[in-house]
C-alpha positions in Angstrom: 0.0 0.0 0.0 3.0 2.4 0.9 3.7 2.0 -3.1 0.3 3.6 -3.7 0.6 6.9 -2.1 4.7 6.9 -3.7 2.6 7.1 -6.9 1.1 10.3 -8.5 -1.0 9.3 -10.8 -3.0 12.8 -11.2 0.3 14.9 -10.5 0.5 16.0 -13.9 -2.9 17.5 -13.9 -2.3 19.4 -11.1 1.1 20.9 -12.2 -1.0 21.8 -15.7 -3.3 23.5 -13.6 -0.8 25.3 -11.6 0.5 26.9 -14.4 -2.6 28.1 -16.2 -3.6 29.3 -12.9 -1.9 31.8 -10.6 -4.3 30.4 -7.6 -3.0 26.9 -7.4 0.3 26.2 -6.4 1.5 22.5 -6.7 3.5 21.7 -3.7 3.5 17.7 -4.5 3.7 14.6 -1.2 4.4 16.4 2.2 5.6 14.7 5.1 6.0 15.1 9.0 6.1 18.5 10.9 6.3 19.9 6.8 2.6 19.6 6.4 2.0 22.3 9.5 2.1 25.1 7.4 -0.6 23.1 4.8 -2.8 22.8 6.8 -2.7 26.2 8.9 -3.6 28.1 5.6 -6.4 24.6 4.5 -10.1 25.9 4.7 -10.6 22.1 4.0 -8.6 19.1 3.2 -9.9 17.1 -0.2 -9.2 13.1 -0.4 -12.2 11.6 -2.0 -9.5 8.2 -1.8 -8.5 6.0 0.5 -7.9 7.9 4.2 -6.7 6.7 7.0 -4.9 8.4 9.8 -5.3 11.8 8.4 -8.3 12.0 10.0 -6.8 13.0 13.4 -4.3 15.3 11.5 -7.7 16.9 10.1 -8.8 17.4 13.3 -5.9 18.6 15.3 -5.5 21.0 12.8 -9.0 22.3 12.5 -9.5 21.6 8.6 -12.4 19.2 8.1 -11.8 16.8 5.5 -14.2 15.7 2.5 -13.7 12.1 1.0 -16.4 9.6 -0.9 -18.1 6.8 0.6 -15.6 4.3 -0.7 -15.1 0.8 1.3 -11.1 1.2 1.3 -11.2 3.8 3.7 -8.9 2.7 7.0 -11.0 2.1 10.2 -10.8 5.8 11.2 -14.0 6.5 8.8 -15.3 5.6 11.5 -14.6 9.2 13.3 -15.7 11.0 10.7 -19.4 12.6 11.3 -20.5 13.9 8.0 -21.7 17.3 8.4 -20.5 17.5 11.9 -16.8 17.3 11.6 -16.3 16.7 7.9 -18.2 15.7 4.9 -18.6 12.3 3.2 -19.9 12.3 -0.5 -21.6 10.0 -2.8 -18.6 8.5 -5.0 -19.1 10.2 -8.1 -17.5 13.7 -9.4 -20.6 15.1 -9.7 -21.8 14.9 -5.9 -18.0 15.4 -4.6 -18.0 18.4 -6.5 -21.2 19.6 -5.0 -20.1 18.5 -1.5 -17.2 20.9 -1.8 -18.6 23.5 -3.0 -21.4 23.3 -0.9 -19.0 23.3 2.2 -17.7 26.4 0.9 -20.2 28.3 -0.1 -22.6 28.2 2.5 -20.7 29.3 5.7 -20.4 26.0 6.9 -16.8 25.8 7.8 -16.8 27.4 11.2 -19.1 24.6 12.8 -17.4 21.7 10.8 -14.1 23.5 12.4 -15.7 23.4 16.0 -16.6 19.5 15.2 -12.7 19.1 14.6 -12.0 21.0 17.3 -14.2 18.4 19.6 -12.9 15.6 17.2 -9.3 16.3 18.4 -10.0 15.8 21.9 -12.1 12.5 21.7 -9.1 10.7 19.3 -5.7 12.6 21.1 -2.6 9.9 21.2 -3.4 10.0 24.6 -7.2 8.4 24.2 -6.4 6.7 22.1 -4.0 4.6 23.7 -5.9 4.7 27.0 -8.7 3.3 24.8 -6.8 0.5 23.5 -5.8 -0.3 27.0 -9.0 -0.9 27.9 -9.6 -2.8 25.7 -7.1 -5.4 26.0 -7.6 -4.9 30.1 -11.6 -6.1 29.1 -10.3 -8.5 26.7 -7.8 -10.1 29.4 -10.6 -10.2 32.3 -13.1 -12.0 30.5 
């Protein structure tokens, strides 16, 4: 899987773009601390793919994040409130399309940013282990 996100198969389009376009700016894979900066200046993040562990980045960072309702999403879907902390889509261009746009036009970014915001402190590092924890604690007891 690490292979896939090496590969960037829609980069092209996106560098075309950024140079018909003074607006975009093509700034390719970002890793680490590096995507800070990204993210700070995000009014939303856009991965209608595969996701995973970017949800917590998502919410720590205050940017709610609008994918598709594809099965080969990791099991932190599962944190993802559509409309509360980010946005999931029907799996088509059309309706992702709509979703963002939607999202952006009608004001709706400060409460998805408050449902981050809450997000972030339900699925912290810390939780999370504590969570897993008890879990194997219950699983051990039984």
């Amino acid at each position: 899987l690490g292979d896939v996100y090496m590969r960037q198969p829609e980069s092209d389009k996106v560098r075309s773009a950024a140079a018909a376009y003074d607006w975009i700016h093509y700034v390719g894979p970002v890793y680490g601390n590096d995507r800070a900066p990204y993210l700070k200046i995000a009014d939303v993040m856009l991965m209608p793919g595969a996701l995973g562990l970017v949800m917590i980045d998502s919410f720590t960072a205050e940017t709610p994040l609008i994918t598709t309702n594809i099965s080969m999403h990791g099991p932190e879907i599962d944190y993802l409130e559509s409309g509360m902390n980010g946005v999931i889509a029907e799996n088509s261009v059309a309706s992702y399309s709509e979703a963002v746009v939607s999202t952006l036009a009608e004001g709706r970014l400060q409460a998805l940013r408050l449902g981050c915001r809450n997000s972030a402190a339900l699925y912290s590092l810390d939780q999370m282990v504590a969570n897993f924890t008890a879990g194997v604690v219950s699983c051990l007891t039984r």
